[in-house]
C-alpha positions in Angstrom: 0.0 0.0 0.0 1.2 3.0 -0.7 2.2 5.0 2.2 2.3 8.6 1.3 0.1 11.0 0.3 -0.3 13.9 -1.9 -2.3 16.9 -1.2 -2.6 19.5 -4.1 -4.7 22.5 -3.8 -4.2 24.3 -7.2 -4.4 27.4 -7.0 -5.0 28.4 -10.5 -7.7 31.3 -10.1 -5.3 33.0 -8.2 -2.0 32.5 -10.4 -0.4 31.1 -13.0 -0.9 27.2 -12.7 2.8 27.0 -12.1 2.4 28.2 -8.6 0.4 25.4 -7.6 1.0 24.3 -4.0 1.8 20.7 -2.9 2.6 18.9 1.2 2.8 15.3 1.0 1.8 13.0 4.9 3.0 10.0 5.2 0.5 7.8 6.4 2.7 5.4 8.2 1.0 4.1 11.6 -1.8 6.7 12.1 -5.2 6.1 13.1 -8.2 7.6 10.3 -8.3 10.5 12.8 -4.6 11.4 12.3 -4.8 10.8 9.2 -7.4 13.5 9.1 -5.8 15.6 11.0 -2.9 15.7 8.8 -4.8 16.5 5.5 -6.8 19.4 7.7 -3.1 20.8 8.4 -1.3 20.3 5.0 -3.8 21.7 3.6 -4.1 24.8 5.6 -0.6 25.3 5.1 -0.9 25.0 1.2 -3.8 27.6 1.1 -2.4 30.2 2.7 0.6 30.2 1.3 -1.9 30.2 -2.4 -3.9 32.9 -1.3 -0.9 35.4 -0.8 -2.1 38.5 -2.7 -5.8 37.1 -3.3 -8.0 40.6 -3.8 -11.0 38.0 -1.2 -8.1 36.2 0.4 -10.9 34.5 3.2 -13.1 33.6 0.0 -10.1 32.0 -1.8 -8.8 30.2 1.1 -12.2 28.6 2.0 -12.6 27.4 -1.7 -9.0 26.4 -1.5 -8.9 24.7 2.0 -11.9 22.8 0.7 -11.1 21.8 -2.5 -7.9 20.9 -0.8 -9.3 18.3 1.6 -11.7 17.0 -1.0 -8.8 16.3 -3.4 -6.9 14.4 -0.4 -9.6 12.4 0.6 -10.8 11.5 -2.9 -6.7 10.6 -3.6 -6.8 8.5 -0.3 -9.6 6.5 -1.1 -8.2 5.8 -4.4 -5.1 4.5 -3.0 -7.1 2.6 -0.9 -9.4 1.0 -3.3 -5.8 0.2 -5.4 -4.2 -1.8 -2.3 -7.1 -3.7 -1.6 -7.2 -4.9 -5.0 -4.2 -6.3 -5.2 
């Protein structure tokens, strides 16, 4: 199973799609709650870095912070669905 995650928040209404923010968690040992926890973090991290000179920063940051953990979980899952598989 693969044991790291990738949380992208792209932050393409506010820049050039080059400055598109990534954190990666390793998922190592943690409970679902940590796990949650972690996303909730990196991705609060990666949003405010993306909404740095935002004319609604709070508006961009919730849509970010959002889209953020949506991504993550949707990612997770994925990962999840591919290691039970095999």
């Amino acid at each position: 199973m693969i044991r790291i995650l990738t949380v992208a928040a792209v932050a393409a209404m506010i820049a050039a799609p080059a400055s598109a923010q990534t954190a990666r968690i390793n998922l190592s040992g943690k409970t679902s709650d940590q796990i949650q926890a972690d996303i909730a973090k990196a991705a609060k991290k990666v949003c405010t870095k993306a909404v740095v000179g935002a004319t609604f920063p709070r508006e961009m940051y919730a849509s970010c912070f959002k889209f953020a953990v949506n991504d993550a979980k949707a990612r997770l899952g994925a990962q999840t669905q591919m290691a039970v598989s095999n």
